[in-house]
C-alpha positions in Angstrom: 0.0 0.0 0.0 2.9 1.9 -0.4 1.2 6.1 -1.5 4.1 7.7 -3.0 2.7 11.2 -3.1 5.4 12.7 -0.5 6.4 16.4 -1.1 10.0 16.6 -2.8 11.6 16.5 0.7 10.0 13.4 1.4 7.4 14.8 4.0 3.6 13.8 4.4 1.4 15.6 2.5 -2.6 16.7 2.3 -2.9 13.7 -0.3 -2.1 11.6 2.5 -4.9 12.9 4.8 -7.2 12.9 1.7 -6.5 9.3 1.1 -6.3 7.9 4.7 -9.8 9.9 5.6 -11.3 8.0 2.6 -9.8 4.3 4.7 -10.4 5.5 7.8 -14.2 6.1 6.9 -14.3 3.2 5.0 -14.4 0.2 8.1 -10.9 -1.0 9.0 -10.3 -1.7 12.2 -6.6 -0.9 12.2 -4.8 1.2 9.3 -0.9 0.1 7.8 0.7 3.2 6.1 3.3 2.3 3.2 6.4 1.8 4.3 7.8 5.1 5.8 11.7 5.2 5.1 14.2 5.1 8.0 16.8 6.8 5.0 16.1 9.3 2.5 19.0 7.7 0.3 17.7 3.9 -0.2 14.0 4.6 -0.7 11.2 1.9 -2.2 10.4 5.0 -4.2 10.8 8.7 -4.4 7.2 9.7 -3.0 7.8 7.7 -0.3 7.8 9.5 3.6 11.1 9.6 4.8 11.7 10.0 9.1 15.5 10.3 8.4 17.1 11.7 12.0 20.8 12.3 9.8 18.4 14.2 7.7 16.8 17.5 9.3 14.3 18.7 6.8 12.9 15.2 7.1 12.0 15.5 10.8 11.8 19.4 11.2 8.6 21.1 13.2 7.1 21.5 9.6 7.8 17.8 8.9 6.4 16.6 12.4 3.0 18.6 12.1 2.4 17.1 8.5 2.9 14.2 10.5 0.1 14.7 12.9 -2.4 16.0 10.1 -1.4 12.7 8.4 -2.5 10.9 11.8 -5.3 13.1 12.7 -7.0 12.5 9.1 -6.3 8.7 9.4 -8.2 8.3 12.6 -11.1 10.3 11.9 -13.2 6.6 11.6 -12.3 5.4 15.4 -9.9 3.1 14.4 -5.9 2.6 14.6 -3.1 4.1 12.6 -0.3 2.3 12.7 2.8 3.3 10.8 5.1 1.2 9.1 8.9 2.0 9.3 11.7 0.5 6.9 14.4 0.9 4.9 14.0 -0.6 1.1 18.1 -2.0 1.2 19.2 -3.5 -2.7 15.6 -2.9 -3.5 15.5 0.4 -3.7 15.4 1.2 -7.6 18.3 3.2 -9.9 16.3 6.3 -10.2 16.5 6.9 -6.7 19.5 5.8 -5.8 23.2 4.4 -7.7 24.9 2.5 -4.8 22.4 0.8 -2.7 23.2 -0.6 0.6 22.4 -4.4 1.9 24.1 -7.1 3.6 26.2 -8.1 0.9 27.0 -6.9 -2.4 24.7 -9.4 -4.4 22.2 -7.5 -7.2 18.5 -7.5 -7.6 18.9 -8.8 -11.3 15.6 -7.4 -12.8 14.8 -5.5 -15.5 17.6 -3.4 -15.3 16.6 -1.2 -12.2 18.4 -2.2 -9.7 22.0 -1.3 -8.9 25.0 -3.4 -7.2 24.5 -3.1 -3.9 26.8 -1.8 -1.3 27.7 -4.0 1.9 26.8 -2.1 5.2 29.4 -1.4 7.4 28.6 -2.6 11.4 28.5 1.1 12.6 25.9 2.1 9.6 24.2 -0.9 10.7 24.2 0.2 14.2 22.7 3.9 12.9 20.1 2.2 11.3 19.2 0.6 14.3 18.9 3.9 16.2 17.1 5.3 13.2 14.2 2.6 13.5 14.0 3.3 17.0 13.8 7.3 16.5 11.2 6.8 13.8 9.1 5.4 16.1 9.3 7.8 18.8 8.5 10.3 16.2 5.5 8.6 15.2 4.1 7.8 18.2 4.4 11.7 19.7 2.8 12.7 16.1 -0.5 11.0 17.3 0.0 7.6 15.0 -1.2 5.0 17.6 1.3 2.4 17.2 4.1 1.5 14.8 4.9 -1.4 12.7 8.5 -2.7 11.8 8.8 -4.1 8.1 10.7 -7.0 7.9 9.5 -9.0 5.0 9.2 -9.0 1.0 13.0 -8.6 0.5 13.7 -5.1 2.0 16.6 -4.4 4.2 15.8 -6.3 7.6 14.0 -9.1 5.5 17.5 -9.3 2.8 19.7 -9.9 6.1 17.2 -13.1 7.2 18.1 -14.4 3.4 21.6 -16.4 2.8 20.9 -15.5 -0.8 21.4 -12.0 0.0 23.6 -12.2 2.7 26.6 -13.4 2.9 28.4 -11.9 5.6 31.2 -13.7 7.8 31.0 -11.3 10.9 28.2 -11.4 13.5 25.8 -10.1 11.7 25.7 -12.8 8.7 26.1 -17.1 8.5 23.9 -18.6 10.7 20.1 -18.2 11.3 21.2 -16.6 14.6 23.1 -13.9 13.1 20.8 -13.3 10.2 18.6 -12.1 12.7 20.3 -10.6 14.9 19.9 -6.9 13.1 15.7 -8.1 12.9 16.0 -8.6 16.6 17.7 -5.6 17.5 15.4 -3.5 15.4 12.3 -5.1 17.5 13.9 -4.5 20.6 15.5 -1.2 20.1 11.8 -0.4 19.3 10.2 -1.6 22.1 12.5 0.5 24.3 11.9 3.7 22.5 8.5 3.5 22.7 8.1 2.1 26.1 5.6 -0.9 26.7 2.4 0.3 26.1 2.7 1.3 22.5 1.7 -1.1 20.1 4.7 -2.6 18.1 4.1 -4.6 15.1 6.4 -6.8 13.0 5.7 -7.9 9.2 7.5 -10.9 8.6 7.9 -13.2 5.3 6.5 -16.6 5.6 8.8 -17.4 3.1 10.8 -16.1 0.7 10.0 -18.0 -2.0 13.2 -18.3 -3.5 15.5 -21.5 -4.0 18.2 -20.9 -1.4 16.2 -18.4 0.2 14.6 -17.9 4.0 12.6 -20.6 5.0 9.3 -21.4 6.5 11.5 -23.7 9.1 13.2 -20.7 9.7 10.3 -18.5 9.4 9.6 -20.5 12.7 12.7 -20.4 14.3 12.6 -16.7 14.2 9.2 -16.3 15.4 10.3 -18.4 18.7 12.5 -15.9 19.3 10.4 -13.1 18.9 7.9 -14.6 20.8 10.2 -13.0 24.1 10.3 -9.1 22.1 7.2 -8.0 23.8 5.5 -7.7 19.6 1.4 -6.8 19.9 1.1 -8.3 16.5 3.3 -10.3 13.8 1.7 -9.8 9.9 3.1 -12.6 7.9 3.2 -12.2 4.1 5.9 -13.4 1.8 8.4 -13.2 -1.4 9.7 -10.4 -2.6 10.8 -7.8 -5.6 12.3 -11.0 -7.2 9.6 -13.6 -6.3 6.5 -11.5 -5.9 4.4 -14.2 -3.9 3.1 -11.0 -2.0 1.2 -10.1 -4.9 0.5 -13.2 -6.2 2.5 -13.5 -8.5 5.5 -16.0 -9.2 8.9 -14.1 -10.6 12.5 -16.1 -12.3 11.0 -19.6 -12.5 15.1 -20.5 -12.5 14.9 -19.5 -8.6 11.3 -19.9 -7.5 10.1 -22.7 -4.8 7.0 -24.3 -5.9 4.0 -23.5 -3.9 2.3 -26.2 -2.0 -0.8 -27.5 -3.7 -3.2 -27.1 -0.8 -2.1 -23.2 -1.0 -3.5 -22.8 -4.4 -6.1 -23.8 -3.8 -7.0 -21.4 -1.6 -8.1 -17.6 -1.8 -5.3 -16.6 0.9 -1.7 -16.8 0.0 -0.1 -17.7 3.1 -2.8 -19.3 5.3 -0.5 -22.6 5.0 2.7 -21.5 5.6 0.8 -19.7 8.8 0.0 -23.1 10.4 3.5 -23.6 11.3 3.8 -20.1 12.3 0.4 -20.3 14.5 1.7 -23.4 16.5 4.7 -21.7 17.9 3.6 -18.2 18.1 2.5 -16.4 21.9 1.8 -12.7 19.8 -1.2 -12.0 18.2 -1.6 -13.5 14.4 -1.9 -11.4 11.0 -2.0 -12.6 7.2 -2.2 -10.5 4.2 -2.3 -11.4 1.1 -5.5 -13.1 -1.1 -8.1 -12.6 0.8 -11.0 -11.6 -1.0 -14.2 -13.4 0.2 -16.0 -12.7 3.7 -16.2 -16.6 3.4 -12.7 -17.1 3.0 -12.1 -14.4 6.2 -14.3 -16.1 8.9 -13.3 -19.6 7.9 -9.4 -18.1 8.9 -10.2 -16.5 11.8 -13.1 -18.9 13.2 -10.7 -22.0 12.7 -8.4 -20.1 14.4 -5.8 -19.9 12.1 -4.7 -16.1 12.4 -6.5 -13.6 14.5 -6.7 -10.6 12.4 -7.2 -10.3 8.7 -4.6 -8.4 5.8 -6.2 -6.8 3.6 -4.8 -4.2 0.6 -5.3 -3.9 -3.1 -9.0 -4.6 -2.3 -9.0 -1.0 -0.5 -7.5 0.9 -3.7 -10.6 0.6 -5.7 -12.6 0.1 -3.3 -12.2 1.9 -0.1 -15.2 0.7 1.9 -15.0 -2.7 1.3 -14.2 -3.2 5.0 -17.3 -1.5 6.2 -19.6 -3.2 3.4 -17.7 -6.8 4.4 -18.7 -6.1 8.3 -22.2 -4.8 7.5 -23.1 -7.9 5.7 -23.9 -6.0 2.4 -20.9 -7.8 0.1 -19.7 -11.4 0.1 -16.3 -10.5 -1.4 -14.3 -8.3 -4.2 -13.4 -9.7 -7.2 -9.4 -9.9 -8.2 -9.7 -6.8 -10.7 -6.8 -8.4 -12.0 -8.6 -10.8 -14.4 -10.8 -8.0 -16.5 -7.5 -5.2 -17.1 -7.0 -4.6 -20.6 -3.4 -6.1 -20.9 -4.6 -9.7 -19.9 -7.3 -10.0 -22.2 -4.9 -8.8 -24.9 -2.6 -12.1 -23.9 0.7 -10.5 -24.8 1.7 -10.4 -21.0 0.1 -13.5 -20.3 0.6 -14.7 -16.8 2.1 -17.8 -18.1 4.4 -16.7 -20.5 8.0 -17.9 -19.8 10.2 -15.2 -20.5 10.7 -13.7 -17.1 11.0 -10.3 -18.2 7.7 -10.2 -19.9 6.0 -11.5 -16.7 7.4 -9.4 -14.4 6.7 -6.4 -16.6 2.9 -7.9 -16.4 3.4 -8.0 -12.5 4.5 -4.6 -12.6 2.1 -3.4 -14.7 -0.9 -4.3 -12.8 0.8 -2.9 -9.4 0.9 0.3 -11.5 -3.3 0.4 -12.1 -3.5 -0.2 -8.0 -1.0 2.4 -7.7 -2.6 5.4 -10.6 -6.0 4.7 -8.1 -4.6 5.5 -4.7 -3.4 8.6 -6.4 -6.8 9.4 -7.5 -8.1 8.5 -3.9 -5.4 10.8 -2.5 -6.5 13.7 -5.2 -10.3 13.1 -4.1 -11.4 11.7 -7.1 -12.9 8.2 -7.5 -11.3 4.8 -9.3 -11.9 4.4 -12.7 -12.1 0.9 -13.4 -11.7 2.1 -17.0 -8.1 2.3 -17.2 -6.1 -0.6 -18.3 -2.2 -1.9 -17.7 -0.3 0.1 -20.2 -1.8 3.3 -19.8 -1.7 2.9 -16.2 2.4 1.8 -16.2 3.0 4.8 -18.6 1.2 7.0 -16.3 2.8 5.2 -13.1 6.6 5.0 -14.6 6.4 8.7 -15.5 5.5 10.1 -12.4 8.1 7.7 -10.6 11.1 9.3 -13.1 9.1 12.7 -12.3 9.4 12.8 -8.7 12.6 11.2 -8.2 14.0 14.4 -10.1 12.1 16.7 -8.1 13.4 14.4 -5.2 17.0 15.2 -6.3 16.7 18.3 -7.3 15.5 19.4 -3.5 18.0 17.0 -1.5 20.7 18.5 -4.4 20.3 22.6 -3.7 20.9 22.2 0.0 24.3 20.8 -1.0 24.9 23.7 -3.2 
């Protein structure tokens, strides 16, 4: 649900309280904003909201009451308004930034967009773990009531749990232990900030996905040790920039693990690998990813299988579905997927086996979700109308847009 419609130094903006007053009145229980970056330099994309304490524009008195107007707006329904805090590591694409940072200096190999990574050092890895912490404390005195930690679908804290990605020899790399070690640190460092009565969330891949990859095993292992980090709720999801599970979607077949059959089956993406989860777990339960039938949503939480919902694309186009699922007037959403223009035409077919074509169909139809949350956050409604292409053309050029205006504004304070 990342917005992208931050001013040029990366602040919240009235399309923010625009779009988050059209969720807030439309049901949820508890809101997730798109991820808010820890670091204006490695950013999922240049409208995202940066809380960057190395950074002052980013967390100035201006900065902090857009902050609050974000919150205030949010809320206006009664419910939560958690934000989500992260930083997007070797995913974070060329037109933002040249040199990266991750664990190690393996490249995102797709499509071109991605640059070679380079590794952290321990005392930037240390910063960022103070930055995490900060964020928080800012979000939580801005009138956001809780804060959720991403560490899933391949950005930074989720590319350290990977051995794929890293492949560090110090403490902080090898075994499962020291994979997590800067997750854990992030949780706890958290937890501190904030004190103990502010919710603290983690989002955590059920899998990666990915041959080589983090585990549902270790997916388990981890959760164990979270389960003594104090966490008010764990969302799982899964996959990542190069296996995009999270959407549904399966990325380079060369690399990707095969689903298990009693997961397509279903509606949800994750529910199986959840079971696992579920059986060790002492924190509150959370998957996202599929759902789309109130049928599909009590059978989850009635057999007991994750206590809270995910929901997200559903909400771009249409905003109440929440409210309309918990008044009893709809029995589920359609995947809007299956009626865009550029899967009738077949040229991007789904199943086509040239990985560049299908990830530019997986891209493409994050684009339409994406060109309607701007037109929630300018007031208007969704148009179902648009297809794929137009929407990617539309979606690309604003991207390449706002990273210049992005530059440009980081760029003139250096001169």
């Amino acid at each position: 649900m990342t917005e992208g419609v931050a001013d040029p130094l990366l602040r919240a903006t009235p399309r923010h309280e625009r779009l988050y007053r059209t969720w807030s009145e439309g049901g949820a229980g508890l809101l997730l904003t798109g991820n808010v970056q820890i670091d204006r330099t490695d950013l999922e994309r240049p409208g995202n909201v940066a809380i960057d304490i190395s950074e002052p524009r980013t967390v100035s008195a201006e900065a902090r009451e857009r902050l609050r107007a974000w919150a205030r707006a949010g809320t206006v329904g009664g419910n939560h308004l958690w934000m989500q805090i992260s930083q997007a590591g070797w995913q974070s694409p060329r037109y933002v930034t040249r040199e990266p940072r991750a664990p190690s200096d393996v490249q995102l190999r797709l499509l071109g967009n991605y640059a070679r990574p380079r590794p952290l050092e321990e005392s930037e890895i240390l910063d960022f773990i103070n930055r995490f912490a900060q964020a928080a404390i800012i979000a939580r005195d801005a009138g956001f009531t809780g804060v959720e930690v991403h560490g899933a679908h391949g950005y930074l804290l989720s590319s350290f749990l990977s051995p794929v990605t890293n492949r560090r020899t110090d403490a902080w790399g090898g075994s499962l232990e020291n994979r997590a070690r800067f997750l854990l640190e992030v949780v706890r460092a958290v937890r501190r900030a904030v004190g103990p009565d502010f919710p603290v969330a983690l989002k955590l891949n059920s899998d990666d996905f990915r041959k080589g990859g983090f585990t549902n095993a270790e997916c388990v292992d981890v959760v164990r040790w979270l389960n003594d980090e104090s966490l008010d709720l764990l969302e799982l999801s899964g996959g990542s920039y190069e296996q995009p599970r999270l959407v549904g979607a399966e990325g380079r077949a060369d690399s990707a693990v095969e689903l298990r059959p009693s997961t397509r089956a279903r509606e949800a993406y994750f529910l199986d690998y959840a079971a696992a989860v579920r059986a060790v777990a002492r924190m509150p339960l959370m998957v996202t990813g599929g759902f789309r039938t109130r049928a599909g949503m009590e059978a989850a939480v009635v057999g007991e299988e994750c206590d809270m919902i995910g929901i997200g694309r559903p909400l771009c186009w249409q905003p109440d579905f929440p409210r309309r699922l918990l008044d009893r007037t709809t029995n589920g959403i359609e995947r809007i997927e299956d009626r865009l223009n550029i899967r009738r035409s077949g040229w991007l077919s789904p199943a086509s086996p040239i990985t560049a074509i299908k990830m530019l169909n997986t891209f493409g139809a994050m684009s339409w979700y994406y060109c309607q949350i701007f037109r929630l956050a300018d007031g208007e409604p969704p148009d179902l109308s648009r297809g794929i292409l137009s929407t990617l053309r539309e979606y690309l050029a604003d991207e390449i847009a706002t990273a210049r205006r992005v530059r440009r504004a980081f760029d003139e304070r250096v001169s």
